[in-house]
C-alpha positions in Angstrom: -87.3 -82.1 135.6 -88.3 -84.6 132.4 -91.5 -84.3 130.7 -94.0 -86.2 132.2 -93.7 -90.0 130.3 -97.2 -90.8 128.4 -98.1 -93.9 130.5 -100.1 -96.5 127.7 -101.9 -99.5 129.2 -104.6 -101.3 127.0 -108.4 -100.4 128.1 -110.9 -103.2 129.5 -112.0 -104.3 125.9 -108.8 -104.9 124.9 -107.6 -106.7 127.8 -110.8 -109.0 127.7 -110.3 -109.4 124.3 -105.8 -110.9 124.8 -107.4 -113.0 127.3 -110.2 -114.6 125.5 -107.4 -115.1 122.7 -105.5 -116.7 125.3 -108.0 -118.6 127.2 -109.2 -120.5 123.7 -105.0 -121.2 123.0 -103.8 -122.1 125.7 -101.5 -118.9 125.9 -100.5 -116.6 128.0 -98.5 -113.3 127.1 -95.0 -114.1 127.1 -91.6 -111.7 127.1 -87.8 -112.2 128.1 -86.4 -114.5 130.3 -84.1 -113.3 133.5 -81.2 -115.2 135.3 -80.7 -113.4 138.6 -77.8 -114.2 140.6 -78.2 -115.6 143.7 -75.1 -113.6 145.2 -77.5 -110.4 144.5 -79.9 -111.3 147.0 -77.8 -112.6 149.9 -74.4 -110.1 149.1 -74.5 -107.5 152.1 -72.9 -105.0 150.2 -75.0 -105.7 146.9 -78.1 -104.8 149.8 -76.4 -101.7 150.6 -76.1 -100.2 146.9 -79.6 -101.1 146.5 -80.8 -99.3 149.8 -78.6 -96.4 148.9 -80.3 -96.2 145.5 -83.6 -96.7 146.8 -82.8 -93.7 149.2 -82.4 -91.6 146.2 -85.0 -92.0 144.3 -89.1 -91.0 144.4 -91.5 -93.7 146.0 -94.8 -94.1 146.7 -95.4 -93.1 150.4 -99.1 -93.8 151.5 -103.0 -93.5 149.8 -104.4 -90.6 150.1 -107.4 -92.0 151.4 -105.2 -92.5 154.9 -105.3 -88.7 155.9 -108.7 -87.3 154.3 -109.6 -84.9 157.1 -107.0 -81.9 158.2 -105.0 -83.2 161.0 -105.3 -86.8 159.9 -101.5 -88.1 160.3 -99.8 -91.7 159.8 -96.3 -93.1 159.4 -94.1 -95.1 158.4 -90.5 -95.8 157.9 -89.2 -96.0 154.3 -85.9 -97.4 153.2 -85.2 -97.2 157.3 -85.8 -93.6 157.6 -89.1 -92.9 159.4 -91.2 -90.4 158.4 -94.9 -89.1 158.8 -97.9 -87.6 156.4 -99.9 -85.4 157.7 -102.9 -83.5 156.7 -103.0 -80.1 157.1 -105.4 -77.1 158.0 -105.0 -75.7 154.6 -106.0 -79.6 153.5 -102.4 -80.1 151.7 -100.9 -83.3 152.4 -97.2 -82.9 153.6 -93.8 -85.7 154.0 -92.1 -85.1 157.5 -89.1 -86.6 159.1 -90.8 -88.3 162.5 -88.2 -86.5 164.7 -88.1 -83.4 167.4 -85.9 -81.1 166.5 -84.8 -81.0 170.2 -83.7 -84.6 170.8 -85.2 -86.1 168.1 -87.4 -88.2 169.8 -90.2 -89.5 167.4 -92.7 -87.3 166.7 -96.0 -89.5 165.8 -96.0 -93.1 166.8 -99.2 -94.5 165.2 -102.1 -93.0 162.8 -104.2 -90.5 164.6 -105.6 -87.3 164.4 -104.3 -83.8 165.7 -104.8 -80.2 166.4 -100.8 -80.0 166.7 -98.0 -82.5 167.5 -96.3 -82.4 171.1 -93.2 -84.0 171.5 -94.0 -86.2 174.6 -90.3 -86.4 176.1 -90.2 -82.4 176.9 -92.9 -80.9 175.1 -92.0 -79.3 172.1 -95.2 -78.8 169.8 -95.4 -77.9 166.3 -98.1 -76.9 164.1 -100.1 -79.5 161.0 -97.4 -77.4 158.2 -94.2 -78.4 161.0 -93.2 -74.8 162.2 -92.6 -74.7 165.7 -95.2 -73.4 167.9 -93.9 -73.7 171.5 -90.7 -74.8 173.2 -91.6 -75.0 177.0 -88.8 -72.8 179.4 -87.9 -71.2 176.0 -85.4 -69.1 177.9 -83.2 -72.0 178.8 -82.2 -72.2 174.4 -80.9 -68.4 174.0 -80.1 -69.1 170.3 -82.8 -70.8 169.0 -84.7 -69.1 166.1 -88.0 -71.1 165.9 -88.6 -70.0 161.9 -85.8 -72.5 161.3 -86.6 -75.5 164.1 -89.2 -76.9 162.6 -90.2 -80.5 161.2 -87.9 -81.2 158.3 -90.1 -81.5 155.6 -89.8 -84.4 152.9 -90.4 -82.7 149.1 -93.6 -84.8 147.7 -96.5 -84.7 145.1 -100.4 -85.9 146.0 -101.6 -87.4 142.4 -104.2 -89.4 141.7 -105.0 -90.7 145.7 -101.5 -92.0 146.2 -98.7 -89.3 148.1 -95.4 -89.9 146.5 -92.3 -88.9 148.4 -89.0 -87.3 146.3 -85.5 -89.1 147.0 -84.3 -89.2 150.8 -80.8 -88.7 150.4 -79.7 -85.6 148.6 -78.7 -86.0 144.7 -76.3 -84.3 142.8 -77.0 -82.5 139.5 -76.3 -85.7 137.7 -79.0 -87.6 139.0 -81.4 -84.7 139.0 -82.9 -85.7 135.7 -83.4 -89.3 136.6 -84.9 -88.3 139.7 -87.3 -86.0 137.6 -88.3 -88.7 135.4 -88.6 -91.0 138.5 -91.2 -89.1 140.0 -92.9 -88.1 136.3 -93.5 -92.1 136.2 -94.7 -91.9 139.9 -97.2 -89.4 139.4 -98.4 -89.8 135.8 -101.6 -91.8 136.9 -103.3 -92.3 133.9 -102.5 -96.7 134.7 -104.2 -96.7 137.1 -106.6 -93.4 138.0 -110.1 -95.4 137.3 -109.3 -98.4 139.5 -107.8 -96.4 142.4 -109.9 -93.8 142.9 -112.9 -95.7 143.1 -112.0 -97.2 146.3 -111.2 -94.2 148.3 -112.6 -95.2 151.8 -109.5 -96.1 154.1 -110.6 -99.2 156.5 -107.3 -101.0 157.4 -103.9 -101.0 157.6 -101.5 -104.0 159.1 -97.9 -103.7 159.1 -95.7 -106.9 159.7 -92.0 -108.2 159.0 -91.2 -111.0 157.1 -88.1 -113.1 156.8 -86.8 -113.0 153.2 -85.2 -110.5 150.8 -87.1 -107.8 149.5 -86.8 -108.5 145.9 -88.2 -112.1 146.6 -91.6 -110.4 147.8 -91.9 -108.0 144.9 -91.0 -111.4 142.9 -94.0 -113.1 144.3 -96.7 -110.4 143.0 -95.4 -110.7 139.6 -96.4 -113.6 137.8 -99.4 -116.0 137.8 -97.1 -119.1 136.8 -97.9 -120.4 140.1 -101.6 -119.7 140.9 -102.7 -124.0 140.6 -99.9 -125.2 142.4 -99.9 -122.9 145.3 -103.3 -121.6 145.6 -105.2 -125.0 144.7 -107.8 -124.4 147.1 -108.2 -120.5 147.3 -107.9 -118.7 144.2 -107.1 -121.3 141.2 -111.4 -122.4 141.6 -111.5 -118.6 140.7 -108.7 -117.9 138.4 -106.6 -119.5 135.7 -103.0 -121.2 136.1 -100.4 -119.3 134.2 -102.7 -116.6 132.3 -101.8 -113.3 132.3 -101.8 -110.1 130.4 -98.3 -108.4 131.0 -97.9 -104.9 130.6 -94.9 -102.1 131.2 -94.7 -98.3 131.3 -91.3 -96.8 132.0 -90.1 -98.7 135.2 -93.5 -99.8 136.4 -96.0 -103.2 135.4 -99.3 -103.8 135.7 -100.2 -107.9 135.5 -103.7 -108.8 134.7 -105.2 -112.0 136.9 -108.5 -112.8 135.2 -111.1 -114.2 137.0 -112.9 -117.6 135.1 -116.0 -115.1 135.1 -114.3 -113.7 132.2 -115.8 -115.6 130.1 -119.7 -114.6 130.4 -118.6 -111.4 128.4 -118.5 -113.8 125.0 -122.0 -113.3 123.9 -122.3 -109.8 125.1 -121.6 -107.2 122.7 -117.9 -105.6 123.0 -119.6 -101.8 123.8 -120.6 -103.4 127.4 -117.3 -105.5 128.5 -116.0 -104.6 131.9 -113.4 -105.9 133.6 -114.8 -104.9 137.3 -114.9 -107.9 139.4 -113.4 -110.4 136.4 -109.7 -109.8 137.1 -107.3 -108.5 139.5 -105.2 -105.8 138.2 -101.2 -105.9 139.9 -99.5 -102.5 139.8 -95.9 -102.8 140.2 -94.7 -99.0 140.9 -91.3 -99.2 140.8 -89.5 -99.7 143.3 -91.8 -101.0 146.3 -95.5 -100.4 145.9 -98.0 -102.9 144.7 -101.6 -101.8 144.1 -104.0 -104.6 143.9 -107.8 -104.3 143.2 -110.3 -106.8 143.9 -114.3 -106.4 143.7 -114.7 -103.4 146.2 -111.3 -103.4 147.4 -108.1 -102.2 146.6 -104.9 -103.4 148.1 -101.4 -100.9 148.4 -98.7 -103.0 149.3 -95.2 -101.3 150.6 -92.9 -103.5 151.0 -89.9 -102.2 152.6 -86.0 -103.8 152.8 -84.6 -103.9 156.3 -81.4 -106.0 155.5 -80.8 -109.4 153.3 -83.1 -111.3 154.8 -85.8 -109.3 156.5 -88.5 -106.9 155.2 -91.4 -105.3 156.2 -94.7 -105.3 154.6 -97.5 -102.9 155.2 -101.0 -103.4 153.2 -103.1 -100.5 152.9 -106.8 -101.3 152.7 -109.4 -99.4 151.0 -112.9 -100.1 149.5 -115.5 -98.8 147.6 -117.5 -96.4 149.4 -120.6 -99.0 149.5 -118.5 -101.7 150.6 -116.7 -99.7 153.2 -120.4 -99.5 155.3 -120.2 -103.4 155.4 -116.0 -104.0 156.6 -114.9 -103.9 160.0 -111.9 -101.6 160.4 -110.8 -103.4 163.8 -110.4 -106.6 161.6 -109.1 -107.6 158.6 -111.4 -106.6 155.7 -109.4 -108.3 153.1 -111.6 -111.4 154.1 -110.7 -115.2 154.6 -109.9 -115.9 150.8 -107.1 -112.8 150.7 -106.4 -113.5 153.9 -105.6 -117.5 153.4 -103.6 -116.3 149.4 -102.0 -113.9 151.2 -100.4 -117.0 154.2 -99.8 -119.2 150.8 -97.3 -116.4 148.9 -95.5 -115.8 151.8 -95.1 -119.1 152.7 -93.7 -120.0 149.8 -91.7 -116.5 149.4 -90.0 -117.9 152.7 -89.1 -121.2 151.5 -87.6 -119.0 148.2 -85.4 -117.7 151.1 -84.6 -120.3 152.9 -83.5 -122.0 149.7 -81.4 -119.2 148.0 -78.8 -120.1 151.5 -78.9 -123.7 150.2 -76.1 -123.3 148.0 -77.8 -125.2 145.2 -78.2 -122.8 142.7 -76.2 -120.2 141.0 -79.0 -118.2 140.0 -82.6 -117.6 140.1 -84.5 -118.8 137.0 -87.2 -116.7 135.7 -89.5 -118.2 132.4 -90.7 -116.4 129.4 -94.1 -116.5 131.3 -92.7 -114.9 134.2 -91.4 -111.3 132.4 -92.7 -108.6 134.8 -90.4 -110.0 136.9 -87.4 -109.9 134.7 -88.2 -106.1 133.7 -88.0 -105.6 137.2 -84.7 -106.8 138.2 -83.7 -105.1 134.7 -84.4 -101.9 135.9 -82.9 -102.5 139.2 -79.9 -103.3 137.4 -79.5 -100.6 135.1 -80.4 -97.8 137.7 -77.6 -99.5 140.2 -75.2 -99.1 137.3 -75.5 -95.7 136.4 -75.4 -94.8 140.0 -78.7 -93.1 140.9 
């Protein structure tokens, strides 16, 4: 496996300090620009390379924070295979394909918590590390050796409160490497440690499908170019149009939103700058995963291809410990203002859709102003070409 990458993003004085700079020039940071083909997102087979790829390398699976207690358990279906975390006695957290190794009826179907899981078609119950426990009428399966019929476990790493799954599909020794340094950028959580791990509580999770291409979702995280003219009413009174501070380590991003708040820090001396509550950090974990924070709250965002035009999202919600006392986990805790930005992107996301069948355009243009964005498709690209 590679040596872990050394994952450099600038600390909150010096990100208060580029957007200051920015917010007294009228600048914000700028990088390549990126022509992506339509064809790419609307080519069946171009989907299928991308799924198969995605299938072979490590992803971000859930938080932590969704199973803290030993026989906490939730699931979800990644890259179309569905698969479950689970806590277990021994307070690991472990990856498990959701099927019985009888019929393979799924196993878990919803978070909960268990002493064991029982298959409810005929029974068969296994234990929180997937060994098989009990096969009712036993007699009746003459060959079965139970020490090799249990749940088929899924090879991941817990680091830094996020539980990150190795490749689904096997990988031959050529790709071994890149999966190693895959997961090394995966796990390496020195981005992002201090903002996640504050916000530890679980309180919500909603899981819903949306009609466009997966790459247009991750597209619509990744730039700020479009904060005024689609959020005029929610966020731009908040934020600034087309300011952001754009950073990259390896294949992932983190985009900087900063709050007009910002700029109360000018007269305070540098030592005391913070950039809690005065931006919204994006982490773009390559190839799915979004973490967003927000005062109290931080966001993980799984966005998951189903075919060219369908996807399904599944947000994540956890808060601050304090904050968590106040949010309702039977409702939406992101509150109205997330809640009404969150209707806005997707909207336009689906008109993105709509549009790319149009026939109008050739490709997709992407601005200097818009570069997380490019360095994501680049690394799409490059990974799809050498075949892992």
């Amino acid at each position: 496996m590679s040596s872990p990458p050394k994952t450099s993003v600038a600390d909150d004085v010096e990100i208060v300090r580029r957007i200051l700079a920015h917010i007294d020039a009228g600048t914000t940071d700028e990088g390549e620009a990126w022509r992506e083909p339509v064809e790419n997102y609307l080519n069946p087979s171009r989907f299928t390379e991308e799924l198969r790829l995605l299938r072979q390398m490590p992803s971000v699976f859930v938080p932590s924070a969704t199973i803290p207690i030993p026989g906490d358990h939730v699931e979800r279906t990644a890259f179309g295979v569905p698969l479950f975390a689970v806590r277990g006695r021994d307070r690991r957290a472990r990856v498990f394909r959701n099927a019985c190794r009888h019929r393979g009826f799924a196993l878990v179907e919803g978070p909960g918590c268990s002493q064991a899981f029982v298959c409810r078609y005929h029974g068969w119950t296994y234990r929180l590390d997937g060994s098989l426990a009990h096969v009712p009428h036993d007699d009746a399966f003459p060959d079965l050796d139970p020490s090799t019929r249990g749940l088929v476990e899924v090879a991941s790493r817990e680091v830094e409160g996020l539980i990150v799954i190795g490749p689904l599909n096997g990988t031959g020794a050529g790709r071994q490497d890149a999966a190693g340094e895959a997961m090394a950028w995966l796990t390496d959580g020195a981005a992002w440690r201090d903002k996640l791990l504050l916000a530890q509580r679980f309180v919500y999770a909603d899981s819903n499908p949306r009609a466009m291409n997966w790459k247009v979702l991750v597209e619509q995280f990744l730039e700020g170019y479009h904060i005024k003219s689609t959020h005029k009413d929610t966020f731009f009174p908040l934020q600034y149009d087309n300011l952001n501070v754009i950073e990259t380590f390896g294949p992932n991003s983190r985009i900087t939103f900063p709050y007009r708040n910002i700029e109360r820090l000018r007269d305070r001396p540098e030592a005391t700058w913070t950039t809690d509550a005065r931006v919204t950090y994006v982490y773009h974990l390559f190839p799915n995963v979004m973490l967003a924070t927000f005062p109290d709250l931080v966001l993980m965002v799984v966005i998951d291809p189903v075919d060219i035009d369908h996807t399904t999202v599944t947000i994540y919600t956890m808060a601050k410990p304090e904050a968590a006392q106040r949010l309702d986990p039977a409702t939406n805790p992101a509150g109205t203002l997330l809640a009404r930005g969150g209707v806005e992107d997707n909207e336009m996301s689906e008109g993105v859709q709509r549009g790319l069948h149009a026939g109008a355009n050739s490709f997709v243009e992407f601005g200097r102003h818009e570069s997380a964005i490019g360095h994501f498709h680049a690394t799409l690209d490059e990974r799809l070409a050498a075949g892992y």
